[in-house]
RODO-111272 format. One record per residue (C-alpha): residue in one letter; x, y, z. Coordinates in Angstrom, 3 decimals. Layout:
<rs>
{'a'; {X; Y; Z}} ...
</rs>
This chain:
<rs>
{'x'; {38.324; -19.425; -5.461}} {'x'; {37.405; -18.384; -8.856}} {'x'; {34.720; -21.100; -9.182}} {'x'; {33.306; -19.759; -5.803}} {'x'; {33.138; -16.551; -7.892}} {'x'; {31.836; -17.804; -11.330}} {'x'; {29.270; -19.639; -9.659}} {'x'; {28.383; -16.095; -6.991}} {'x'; {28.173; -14.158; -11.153}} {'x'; {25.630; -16.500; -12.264}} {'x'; {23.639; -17.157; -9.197}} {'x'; {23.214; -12.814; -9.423}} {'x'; {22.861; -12.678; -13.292}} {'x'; {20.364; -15.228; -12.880}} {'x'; {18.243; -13.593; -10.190}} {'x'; {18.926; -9.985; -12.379}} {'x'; {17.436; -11.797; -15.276}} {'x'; {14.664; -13.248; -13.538}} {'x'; {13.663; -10.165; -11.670}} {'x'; {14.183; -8.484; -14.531}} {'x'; {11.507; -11.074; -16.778}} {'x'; {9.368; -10.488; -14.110}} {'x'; {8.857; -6.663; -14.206}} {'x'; {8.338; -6.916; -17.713}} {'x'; {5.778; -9.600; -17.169}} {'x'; {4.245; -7.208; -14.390}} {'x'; {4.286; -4.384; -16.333}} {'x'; {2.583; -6.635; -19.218}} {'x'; {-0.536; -7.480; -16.666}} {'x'; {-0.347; -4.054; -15.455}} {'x'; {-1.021; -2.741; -19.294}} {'x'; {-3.513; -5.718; -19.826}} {'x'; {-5.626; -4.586; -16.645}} {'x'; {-4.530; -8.219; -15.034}} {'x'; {-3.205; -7.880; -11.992}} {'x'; {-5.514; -5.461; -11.274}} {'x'; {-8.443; -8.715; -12.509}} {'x'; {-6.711; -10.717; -9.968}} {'x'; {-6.803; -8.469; -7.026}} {'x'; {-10.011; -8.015; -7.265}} {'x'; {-10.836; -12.192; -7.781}} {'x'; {-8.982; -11.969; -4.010}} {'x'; {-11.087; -9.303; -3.103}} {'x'; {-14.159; -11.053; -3.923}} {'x'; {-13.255; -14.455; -2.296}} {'x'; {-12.819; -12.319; 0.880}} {'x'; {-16.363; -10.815; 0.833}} {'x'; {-17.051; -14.226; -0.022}} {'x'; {-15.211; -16.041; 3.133}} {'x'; {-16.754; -13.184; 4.864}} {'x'; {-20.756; -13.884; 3.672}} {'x'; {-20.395; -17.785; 4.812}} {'x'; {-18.783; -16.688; 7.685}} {'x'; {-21.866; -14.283; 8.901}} {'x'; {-24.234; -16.703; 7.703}} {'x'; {-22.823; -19.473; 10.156}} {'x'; {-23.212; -16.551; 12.707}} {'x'; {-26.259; -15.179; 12.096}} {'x'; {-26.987; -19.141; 12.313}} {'x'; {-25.590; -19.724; 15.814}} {'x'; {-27.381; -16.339; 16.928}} {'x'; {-30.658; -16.973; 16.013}} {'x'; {-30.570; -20.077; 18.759}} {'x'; {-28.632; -18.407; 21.437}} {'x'; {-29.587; -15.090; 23.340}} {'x'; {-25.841; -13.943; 24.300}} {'x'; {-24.657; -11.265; 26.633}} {'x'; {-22.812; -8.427; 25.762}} {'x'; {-19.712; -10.578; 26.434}} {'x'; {-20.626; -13.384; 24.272}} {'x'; {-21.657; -10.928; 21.360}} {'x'; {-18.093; -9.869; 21.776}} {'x'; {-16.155; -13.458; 22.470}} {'x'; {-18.528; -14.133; 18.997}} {'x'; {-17.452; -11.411; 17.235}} {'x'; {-13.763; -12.102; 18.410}} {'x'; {-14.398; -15.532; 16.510}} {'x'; {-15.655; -14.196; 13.759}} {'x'; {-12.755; -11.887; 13.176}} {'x'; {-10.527; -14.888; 13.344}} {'x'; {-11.780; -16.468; 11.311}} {'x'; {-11.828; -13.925; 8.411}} {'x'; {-8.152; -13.302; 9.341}} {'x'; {-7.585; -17.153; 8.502}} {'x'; {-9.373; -17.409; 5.456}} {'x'; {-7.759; -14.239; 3.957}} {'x'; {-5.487; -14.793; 1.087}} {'x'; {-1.616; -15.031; 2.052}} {'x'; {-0.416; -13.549; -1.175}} {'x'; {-0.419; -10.406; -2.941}} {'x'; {0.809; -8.462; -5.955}} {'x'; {4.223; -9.860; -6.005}} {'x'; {3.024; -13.818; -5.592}} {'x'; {0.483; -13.137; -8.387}} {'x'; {3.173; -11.798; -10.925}} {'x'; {5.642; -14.945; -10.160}} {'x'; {3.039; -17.736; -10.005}} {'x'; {1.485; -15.839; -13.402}} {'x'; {5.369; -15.510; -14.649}} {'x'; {5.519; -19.131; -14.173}} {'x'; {2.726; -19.978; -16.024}} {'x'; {2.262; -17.922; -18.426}} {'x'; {5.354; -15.987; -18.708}} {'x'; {7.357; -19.167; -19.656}} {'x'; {5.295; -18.967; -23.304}} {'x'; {7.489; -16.173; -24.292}} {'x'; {10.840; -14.926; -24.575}} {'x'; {12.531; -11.452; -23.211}} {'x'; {12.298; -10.305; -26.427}} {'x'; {8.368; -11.004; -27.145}} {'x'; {7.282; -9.799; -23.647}} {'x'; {8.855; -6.072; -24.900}} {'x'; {7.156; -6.539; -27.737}} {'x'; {4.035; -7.394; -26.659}} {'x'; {4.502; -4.219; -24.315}} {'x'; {4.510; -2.005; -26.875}} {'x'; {2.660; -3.325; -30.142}} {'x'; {-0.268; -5.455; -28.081}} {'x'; {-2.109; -5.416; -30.900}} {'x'; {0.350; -6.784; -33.307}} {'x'; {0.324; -10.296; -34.479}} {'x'; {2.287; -11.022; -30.956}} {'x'; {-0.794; -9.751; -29.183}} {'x'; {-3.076; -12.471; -30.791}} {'x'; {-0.762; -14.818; -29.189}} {'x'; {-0.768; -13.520; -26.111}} {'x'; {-4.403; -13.605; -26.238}} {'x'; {-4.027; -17.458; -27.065}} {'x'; {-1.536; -18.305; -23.951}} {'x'; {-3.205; -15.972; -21.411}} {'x'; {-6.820; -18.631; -22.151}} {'x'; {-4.211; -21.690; -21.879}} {'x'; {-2.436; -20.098; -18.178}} {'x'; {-5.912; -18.858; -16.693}} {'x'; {-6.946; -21.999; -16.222}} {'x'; {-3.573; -23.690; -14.253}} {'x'; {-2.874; -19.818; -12.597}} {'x'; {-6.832; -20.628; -11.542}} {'x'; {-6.744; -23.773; -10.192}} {'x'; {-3.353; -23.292; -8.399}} {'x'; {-4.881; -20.540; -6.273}} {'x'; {-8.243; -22.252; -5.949}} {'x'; {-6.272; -25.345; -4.582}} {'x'; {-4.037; -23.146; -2.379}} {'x'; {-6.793; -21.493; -1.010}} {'x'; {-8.936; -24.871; 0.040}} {'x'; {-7.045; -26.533; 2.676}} {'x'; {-6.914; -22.649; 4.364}} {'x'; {-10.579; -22.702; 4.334}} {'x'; {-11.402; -26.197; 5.618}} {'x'; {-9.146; -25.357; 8.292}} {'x'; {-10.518; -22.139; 9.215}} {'x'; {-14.247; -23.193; 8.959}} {'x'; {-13.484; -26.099; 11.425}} {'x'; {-12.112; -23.774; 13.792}} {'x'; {-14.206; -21.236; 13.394}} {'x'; {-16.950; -23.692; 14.328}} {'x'; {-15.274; -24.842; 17.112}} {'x'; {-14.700; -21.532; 18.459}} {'x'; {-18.526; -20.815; 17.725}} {'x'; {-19.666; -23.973; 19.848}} {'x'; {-17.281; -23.451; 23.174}} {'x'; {-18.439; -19.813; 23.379}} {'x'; {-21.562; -21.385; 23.156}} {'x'; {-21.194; -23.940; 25.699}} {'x'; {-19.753; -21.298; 27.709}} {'x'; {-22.763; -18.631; 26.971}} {'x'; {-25.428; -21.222; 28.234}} {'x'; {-27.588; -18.748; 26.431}} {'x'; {-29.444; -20.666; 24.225}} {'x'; {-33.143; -19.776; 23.694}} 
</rs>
């Protein structure tokens, strides 16, 4: 029984500690203006997702002359599509995959440090491992976010050719 319990203590001072590493990292990107960089990289792959999306549209439109009820079934695709290729994560999966990668170059210690004397020597180094994390924080997002797109363009064009089909509308 008291090994069940030791091992219950440090499964919760574990998760206290690393909840507690990761509001300091947060409140590191927060002070940095990161996470608010990062939201805004998703934001811009949306209007991104959403430009190819129109254009492949705007495409399929210019050789079809559709009904009301195919501009809608079209639209309805359309919307789907964006819904797929939207990114599944938010603030809290971009402070533990950035805690992971760039939070494991410092201690406790060094991240409250770097919290309140960013420009001391500790800041330079910061500086130094936020270049070295960018680039794996980067690609792990770029990678996540590739199979989700494939997948969604395929059905999206799918979805485009049975309404189509189904529209016998073409010009």
């Amino acid at each position: 029984m008291k090994r069940i319990f030791l091992i219950l203590v440090l499964f919760i001072s574990n998760s206290a500690l690393a909840d507690s590493r990761n509001e300091k990292i947060q409140t590191l990107m927060e002070a940095q203006g990161l996470l608010e960089m990062f939201e805004q990289q998703i934001e811009l792959g949306k209007q991104q997702s959403e430009q190819i999306g129109q254009q492949a549209i705007d495409q399929m439109m210019s050789q079809l002359n559709p009904s009301e009820e195919f501009k809608k079934r079209f639209l309805t695709a359309f919307n789907t599509f964006m819904s797929k290729v939207e990114a599944p994560w938010g603030a809290k999966e971009i402070v533990d995959v950035w805690a992971k990668y760039y939070g494991s170059g410092f201690t406790n210690e060094e991240l409250d440090q770097l919290i309140g004397f960013y420009t001391s020597p500790l800041g330079r180094k910061e500086v130094s491992v936020s270049k070295d994390a960018m680039v794996s924080f980067s690609k792990h997002f770029q990678e996540a976010s590739e199979p989700i797109m494939q997948t969604a363009m395929s059905e999206y064009i799918n979805d485009l050719k049975v309404i189509a089909r189904e529209c016998n509308c073409t010009k």
